[in-house]
C-alpha positions in Angstrom: -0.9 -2.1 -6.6 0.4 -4.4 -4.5 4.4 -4.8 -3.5 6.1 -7.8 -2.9 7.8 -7.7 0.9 11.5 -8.3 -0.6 10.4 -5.0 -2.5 9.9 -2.9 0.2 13.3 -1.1 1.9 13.1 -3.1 4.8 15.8 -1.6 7.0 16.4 1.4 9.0 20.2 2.6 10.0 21.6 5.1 11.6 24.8 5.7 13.1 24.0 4.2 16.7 21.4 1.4 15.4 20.2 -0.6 12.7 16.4 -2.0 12.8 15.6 -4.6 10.5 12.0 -3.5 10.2 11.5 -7.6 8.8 11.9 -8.8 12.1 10.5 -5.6 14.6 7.8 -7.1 16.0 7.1 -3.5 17.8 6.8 -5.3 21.2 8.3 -2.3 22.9 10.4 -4.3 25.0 13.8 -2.1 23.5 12.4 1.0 24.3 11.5 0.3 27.6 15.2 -0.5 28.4 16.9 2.8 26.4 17.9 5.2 29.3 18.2 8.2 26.7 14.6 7.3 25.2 15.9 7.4 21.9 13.5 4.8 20.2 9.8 5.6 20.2 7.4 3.6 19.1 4.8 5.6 16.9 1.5 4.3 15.4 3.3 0.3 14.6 6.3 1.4 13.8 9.8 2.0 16.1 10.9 5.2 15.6 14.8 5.9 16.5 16.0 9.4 17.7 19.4 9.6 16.6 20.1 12.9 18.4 19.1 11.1 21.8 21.0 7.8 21.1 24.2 7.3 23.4 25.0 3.6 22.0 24.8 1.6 24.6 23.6 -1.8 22.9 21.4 -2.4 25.7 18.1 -2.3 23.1 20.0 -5.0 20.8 20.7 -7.2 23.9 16.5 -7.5 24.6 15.4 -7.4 21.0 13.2 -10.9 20.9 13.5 -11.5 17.0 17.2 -10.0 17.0 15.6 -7.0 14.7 18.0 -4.5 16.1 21.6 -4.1 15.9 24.5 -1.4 16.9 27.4 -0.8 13.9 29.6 -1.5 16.5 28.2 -4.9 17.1 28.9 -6.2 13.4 
């Protein structure tokens, strides 16, 4: 069986972020700039550790494909 893309739940939130998992290109490049190490990436996909996050917005700021995204931003 086969499932359409608009099918699939295609975003991640928490409190602190947002990943729109349509546009995460897993480049890594957010991760490498989170001082609390609060995203992960994990096989191919970004992983966010809530418990970690102090929101900073500095992972939304390098995002290439603007996948990422802080409540606070909005």
């Amino acid at each position: 069986m086969f499932l359409k893309r608009s099918a699939l739940h295609m975003r991640s939130t928490h409190p602190e972020i947002e990943i729109d998992r349509g546009r995460c290109i897993v480049c890594g490049a957010c991760c490498a700039v989170c001082p609390s190490e609060a995203l992960i990436i994990e096989g191919m996909t970004l992983r966010v550790y809530p418990e970690r996050c102090r929101p900073c917005g500095q992972a939304a700021l390098v995002c290439p494909t603007g996948a990422l995204t802080c409540p606070d931003e909005e």
